[in-house]
C-alpha positions in Angstrom: -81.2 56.6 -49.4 -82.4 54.5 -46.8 -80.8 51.7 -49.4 -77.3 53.4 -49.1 -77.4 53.6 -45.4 -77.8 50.1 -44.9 -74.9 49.3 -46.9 -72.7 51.5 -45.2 -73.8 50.9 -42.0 -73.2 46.7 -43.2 -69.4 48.1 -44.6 -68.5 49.9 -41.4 -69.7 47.2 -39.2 -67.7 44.2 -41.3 -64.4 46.7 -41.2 -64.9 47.0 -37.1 -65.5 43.1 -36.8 -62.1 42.6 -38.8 -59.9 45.1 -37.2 -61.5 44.2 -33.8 -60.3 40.4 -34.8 -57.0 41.2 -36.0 -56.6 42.9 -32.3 -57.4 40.4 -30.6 -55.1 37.9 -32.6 -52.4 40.6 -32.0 -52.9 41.1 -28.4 -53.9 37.6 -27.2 -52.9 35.0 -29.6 -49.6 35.9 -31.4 -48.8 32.3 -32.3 -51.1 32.4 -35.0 -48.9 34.9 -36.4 -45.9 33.3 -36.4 -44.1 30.9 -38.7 -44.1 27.0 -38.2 -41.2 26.3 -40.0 -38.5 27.5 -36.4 -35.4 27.1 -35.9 -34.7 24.9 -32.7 -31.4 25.7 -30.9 -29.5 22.8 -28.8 -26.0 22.2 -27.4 -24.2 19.1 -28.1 -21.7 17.5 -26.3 -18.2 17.1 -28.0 -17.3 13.6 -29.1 -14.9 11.9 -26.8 -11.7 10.4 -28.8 -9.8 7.2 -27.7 -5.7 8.0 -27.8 -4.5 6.1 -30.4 -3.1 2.3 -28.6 0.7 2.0 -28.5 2.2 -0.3 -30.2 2.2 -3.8 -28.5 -0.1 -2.4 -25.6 -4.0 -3.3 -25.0 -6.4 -0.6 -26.5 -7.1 2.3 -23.9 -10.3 2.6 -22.5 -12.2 6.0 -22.6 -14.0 5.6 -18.8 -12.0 2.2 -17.7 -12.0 -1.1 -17.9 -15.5 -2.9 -17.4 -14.1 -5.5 -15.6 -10.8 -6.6 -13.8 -11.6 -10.4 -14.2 -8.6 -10.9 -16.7 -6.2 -9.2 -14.0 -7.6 -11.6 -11.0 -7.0 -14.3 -13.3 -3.5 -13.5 -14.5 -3.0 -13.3 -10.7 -5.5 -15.5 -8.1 -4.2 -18.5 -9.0 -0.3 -17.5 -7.5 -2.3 -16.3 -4.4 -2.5 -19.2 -1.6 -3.5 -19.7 1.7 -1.0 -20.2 4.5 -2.2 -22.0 7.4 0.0 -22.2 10.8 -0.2 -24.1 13.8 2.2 -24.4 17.4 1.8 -25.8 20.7 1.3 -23.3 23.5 1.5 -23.6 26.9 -1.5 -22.5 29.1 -1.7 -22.3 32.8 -4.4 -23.4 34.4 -5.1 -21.9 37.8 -2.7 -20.2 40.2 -4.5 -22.8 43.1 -2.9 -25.8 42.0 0.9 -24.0 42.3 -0.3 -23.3 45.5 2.1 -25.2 48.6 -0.9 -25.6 50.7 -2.8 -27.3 47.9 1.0 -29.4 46.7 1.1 -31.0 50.5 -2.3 -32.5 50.4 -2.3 -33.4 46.8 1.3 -33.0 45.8 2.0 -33.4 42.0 -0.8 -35.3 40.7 -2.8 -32.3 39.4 -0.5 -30.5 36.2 -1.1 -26.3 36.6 -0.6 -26.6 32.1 -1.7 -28.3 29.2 -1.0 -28.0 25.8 -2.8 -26.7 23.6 -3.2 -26.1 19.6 -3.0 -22.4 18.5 -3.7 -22.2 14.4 -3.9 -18.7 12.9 -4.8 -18.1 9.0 -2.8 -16.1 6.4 -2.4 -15.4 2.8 1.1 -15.4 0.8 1.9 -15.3 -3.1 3.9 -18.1 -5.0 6.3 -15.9 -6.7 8.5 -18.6 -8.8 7.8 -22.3 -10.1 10.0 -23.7 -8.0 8.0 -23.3 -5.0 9.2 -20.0 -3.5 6.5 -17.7 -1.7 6.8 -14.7 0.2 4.4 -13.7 3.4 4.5 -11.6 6.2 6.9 -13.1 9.0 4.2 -12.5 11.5 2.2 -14.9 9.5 4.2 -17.8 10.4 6.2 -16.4 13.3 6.6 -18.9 16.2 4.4 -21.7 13.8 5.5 -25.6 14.4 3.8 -26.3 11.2 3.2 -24.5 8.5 0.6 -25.5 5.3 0.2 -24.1 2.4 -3.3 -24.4 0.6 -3.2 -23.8 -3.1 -5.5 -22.3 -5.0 -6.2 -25.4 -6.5 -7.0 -27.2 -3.8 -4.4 -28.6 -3.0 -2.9 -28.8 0.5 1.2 -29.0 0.8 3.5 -28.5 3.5 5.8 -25.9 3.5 9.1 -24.9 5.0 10.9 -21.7 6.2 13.8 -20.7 3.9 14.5 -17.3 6.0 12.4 -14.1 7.8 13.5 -11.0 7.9 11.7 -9.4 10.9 12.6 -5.8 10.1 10.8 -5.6 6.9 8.2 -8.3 8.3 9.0 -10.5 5.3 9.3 -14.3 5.4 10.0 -16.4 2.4 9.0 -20.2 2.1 8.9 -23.1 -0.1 6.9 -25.8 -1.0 8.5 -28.8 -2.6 6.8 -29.0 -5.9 7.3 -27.6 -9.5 5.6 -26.2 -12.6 3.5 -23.6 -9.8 1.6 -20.5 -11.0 3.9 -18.1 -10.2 2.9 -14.2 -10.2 4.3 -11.6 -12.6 6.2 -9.4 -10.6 5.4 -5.2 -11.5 7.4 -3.0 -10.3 6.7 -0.6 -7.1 9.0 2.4 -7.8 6.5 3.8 -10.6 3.3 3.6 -8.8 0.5 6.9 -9.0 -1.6 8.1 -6.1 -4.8 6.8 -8.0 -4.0 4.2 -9.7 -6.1 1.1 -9.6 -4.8 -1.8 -7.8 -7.0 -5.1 -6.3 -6.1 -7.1 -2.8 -6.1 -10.7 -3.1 -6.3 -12.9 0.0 -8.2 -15.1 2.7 -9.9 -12.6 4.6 -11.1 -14.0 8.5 -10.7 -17.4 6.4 -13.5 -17.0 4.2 -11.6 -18.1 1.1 -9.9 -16.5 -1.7 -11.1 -13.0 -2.0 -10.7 -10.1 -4.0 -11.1 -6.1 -3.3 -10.3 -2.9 -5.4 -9.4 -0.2 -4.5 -6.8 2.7 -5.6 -3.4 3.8 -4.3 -4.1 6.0 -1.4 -0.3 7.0 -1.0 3.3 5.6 -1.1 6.5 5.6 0.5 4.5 5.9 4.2 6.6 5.7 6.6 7.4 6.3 10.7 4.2 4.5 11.4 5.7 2.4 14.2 4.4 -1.4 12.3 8.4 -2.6 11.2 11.8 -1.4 11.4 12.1 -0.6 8.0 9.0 1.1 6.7 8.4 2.4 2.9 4.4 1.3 2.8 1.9 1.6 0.1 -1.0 2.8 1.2 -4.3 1.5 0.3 -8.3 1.7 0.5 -8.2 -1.9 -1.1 -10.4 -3.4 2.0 -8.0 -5.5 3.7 -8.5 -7.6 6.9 -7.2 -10.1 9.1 -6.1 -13.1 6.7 -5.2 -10.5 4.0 -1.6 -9.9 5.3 1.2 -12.1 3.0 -1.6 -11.8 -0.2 -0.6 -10.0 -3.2 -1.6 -6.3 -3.6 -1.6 -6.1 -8.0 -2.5 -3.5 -10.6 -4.9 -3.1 -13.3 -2.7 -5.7 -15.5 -2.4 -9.0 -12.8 1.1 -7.5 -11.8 2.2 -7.5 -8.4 3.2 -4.6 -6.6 3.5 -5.3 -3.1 2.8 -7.9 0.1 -0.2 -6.8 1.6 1.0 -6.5 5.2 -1.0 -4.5 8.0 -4.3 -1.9 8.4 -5.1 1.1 10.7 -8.2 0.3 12.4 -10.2 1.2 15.3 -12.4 -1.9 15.1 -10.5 -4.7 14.0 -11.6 -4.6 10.4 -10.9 -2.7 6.9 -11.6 1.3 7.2 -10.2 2.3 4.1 -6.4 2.7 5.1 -4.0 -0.7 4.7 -0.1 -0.7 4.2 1.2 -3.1 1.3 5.1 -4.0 1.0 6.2 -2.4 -2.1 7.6 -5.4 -4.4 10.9 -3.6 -5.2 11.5 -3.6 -1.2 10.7 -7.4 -1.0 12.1 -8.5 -3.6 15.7 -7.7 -2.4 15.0 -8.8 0.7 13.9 -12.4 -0.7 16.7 -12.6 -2.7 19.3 -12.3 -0.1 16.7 -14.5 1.8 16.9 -17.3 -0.7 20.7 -16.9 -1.5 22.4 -16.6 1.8 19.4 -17.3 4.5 19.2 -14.0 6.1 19.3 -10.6 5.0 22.6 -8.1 5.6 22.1 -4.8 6.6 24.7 -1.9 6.9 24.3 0.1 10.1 26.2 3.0 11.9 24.6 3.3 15.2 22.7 7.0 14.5 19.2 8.0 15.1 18.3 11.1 12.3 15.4 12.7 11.2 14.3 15.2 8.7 16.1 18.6 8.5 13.1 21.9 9.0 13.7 25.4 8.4 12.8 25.9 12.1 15.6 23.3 12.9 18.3 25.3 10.8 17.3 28.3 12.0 18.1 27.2 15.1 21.2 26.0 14.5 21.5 29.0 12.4 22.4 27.2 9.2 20.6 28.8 5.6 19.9 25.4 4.2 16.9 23.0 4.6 18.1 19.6 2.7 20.0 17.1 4.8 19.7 15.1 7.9 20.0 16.0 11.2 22.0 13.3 13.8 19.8 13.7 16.6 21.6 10.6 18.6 24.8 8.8 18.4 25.4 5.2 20.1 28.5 5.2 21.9 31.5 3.2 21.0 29.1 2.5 17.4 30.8 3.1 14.1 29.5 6.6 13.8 30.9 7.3 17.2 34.6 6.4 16.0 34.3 8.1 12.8 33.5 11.5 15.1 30.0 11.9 14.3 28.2 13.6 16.9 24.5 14.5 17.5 24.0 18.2 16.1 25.6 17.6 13.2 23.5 17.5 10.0 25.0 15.3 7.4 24.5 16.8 3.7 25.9 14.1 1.7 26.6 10.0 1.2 29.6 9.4 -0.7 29.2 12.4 -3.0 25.4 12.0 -3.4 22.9 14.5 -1.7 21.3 13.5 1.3 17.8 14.6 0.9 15.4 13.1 4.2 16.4 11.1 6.9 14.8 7.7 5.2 16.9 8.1 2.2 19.8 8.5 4.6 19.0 5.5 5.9 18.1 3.5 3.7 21.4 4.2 1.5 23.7 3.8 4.9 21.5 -0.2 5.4 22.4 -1.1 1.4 26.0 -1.0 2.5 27.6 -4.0 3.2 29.5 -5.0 6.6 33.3 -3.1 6.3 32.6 -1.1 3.4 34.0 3.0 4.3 31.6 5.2 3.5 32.3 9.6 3.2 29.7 11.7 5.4 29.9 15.2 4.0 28.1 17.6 6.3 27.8 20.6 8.7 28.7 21.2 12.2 28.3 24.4 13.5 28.3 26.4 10.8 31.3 24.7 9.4 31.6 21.9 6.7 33.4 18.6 7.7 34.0 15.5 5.8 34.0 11.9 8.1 34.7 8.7 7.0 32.9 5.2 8.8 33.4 1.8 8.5 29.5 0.2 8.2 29.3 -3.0 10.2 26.2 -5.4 10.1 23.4 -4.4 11.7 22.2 -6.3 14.7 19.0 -7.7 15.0 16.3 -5.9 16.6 13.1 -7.1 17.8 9.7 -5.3 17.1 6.8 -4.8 18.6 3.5 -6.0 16.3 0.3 -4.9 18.0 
């Protein structure tokens, strides 16, 4: 008996030490449990596919081009350096103009001397021939004008014709077989696209920045006569203005003309010509020395729907004569400030800029029909556009 025992009392306690082990792997340890072979769960990001090129075009890029080197070098070499120089006439003191002062010493002392003024500025050879468009306030006033290529080369240069309303001045160097730029074309252009400013910065030397287009047609900014800007966060500074504002492929797009700034220097916002723009202006430049403008002697601005309302009109596209010069074209046609003009020749008139800018493509003596409201009641007007005369603006 005391045999038995033992061995029961041996079975019961191996059956506790097992079921107290398979507890404690249960309760504390579960991994022991558990299959190895587990099945791990992750998310994958979904390929990114490149469109297919176009025929003829350069293979698109899924996050950009790397590099813009091959469009500065399409384009640098047609960007030069315009250097200006006149003689200005500085007083000296007020004491030596003084009578007082004349009877004891009379004439011998001068009250002026001459002196040098030179400025620095950029501008863009734009056919082999030696034409190059700037910005007229580059070389405004200037005795002499230079032109340093990029190159090296140093080359005088001549004034063919400015065009102060559009700040535009075209010149020439006599030399051929130049780098001349591929003209783009400005009407297309994206807020965001890519384009890079090439210029002479504070005279540093040639200098590139990138930026993208920040907005276009800007206008009403009080800078020329005629404004349609691009606007850019391409740094430019003083030295940029007449230097070539290009896209991603070396093309130009505009004349890099003027910057808001608070300090002096680039804070993200500069104005570029748009090429289109210049590009009629230097022709007309280049084939008859000045550029003609049609003009009818208005001042308009945008029609609002707080502005019809209040003339209690139910339409909101047109333009709205808010001045008439007297004895001016639009004056004898019996155009009269009120009046919102609807229509140029046939065509809907949409803003006032468009209105204007239709009405200065005209040339001198050509009748145009004005097709519009005036108190509630349609009219139709025909003027006779005459030139426009030249206006002078204020450049800060």
């Amino acid at each position: 008996m005391s045999i038995r025992k033992s061995l029961v009392f041996v079975l019961q306690t191996v059956m506790t030490g097992l079921a107290a082990a398979f507890l404690y792997i249960l309760l504390v340890q579960p991994d022991l449990l558990r299959n190895d072979d587990r099945v791990v769960e992750v998310t994958e990001s979904k390929p990114v596919t490149t469109p297919a090129p176009v025929a003829g075009s350069a293979p698109v890029q899924a996050f950009g081009p790397v590099s813009y080197a091959d469009a500065v070098d399409r384009a640098a070499p047609a960007v030069v350096n315009v250097h200006t120089a006149k003689v200005i006439t500085r007083r000296i003191h007020p004491l030596l103009d003084d009578p007082v002062f004349k009877q004891f010493f009379g004439n011998r002392f001068s009250n002026s001397r001459k002196e040098i003024k030179t400025s620095l500025g950029s501008g863009v050879l734009i056919s082999r021939q030696g034409y190059l468009l700037t910005n007229n306030h580059v070389i405004d006033g200037a005795d002499e004008i230079q032109v340093l290529l990029a190159d090296g080369r140093m080359l005088q240069a001549t004034v063919v014709g400015t065009d102060a309303d559009t700040d535009l001045a075209v010149l020439h160097i006599d030399i051929d077989d130049l780098p001349a730029i591929v003209i783009g074309d400005s009407e297309n252009l994206r807020v965001g696209d890519v384009c890079l400013a090439i210029g002479n910065p504070f005279g540093v030397g040639q200098t590139v920045t990138l930026g993208i287009i920040s907005a276009t047609g800007r206008d009403q900014l009080g800078i020329n006569a005629y404004e349609e800007f691009i606007q850019t966060d391409a740094a430019i500074n003083p030295g940029n203005s007449g230097g070539a504002l290009i896209n991603a492929n070396g093309e130009l797009i505009g004349i890099n003309s003027a910057i808001y700034s608070r300090s002096g220097g680039s804070q993200g916002i500069g104005f570029a010509i748009p090429i289109n723009l210049a590009k009629g202006v230097m022709t007309q430049i280049i084939e008859q020395g000045h550029v003609v403008r049609g003009w009818l002697g208005i001042e308009a601005q945008d029609l609002t729907a707080a502005l019809a309302e209040s003339l209690g009109i139910n339409i909101t596209e047109g333009v709205l004569i808010a001045g008439v010069l007297r004895d001016g074209p639009a004056d004898n046609a019996g155009l009269m400030p009120g009046d919102v003009v609807t229509s140029i020749n046939g065509t809907p008139t949409m803003d006032a800029r468009d209105a204007m800018r239709v009405i200065s493509e005209q040339r001198p003596d050509t009748v145009i029909e004005l097709g519009g409201i005036r108190k509630e009641t349609a009219f139709t007007l025909k003027a006779r556009v005459i030139q426009r005369p030249q206006q002078s603006v204020t450049r800060n």
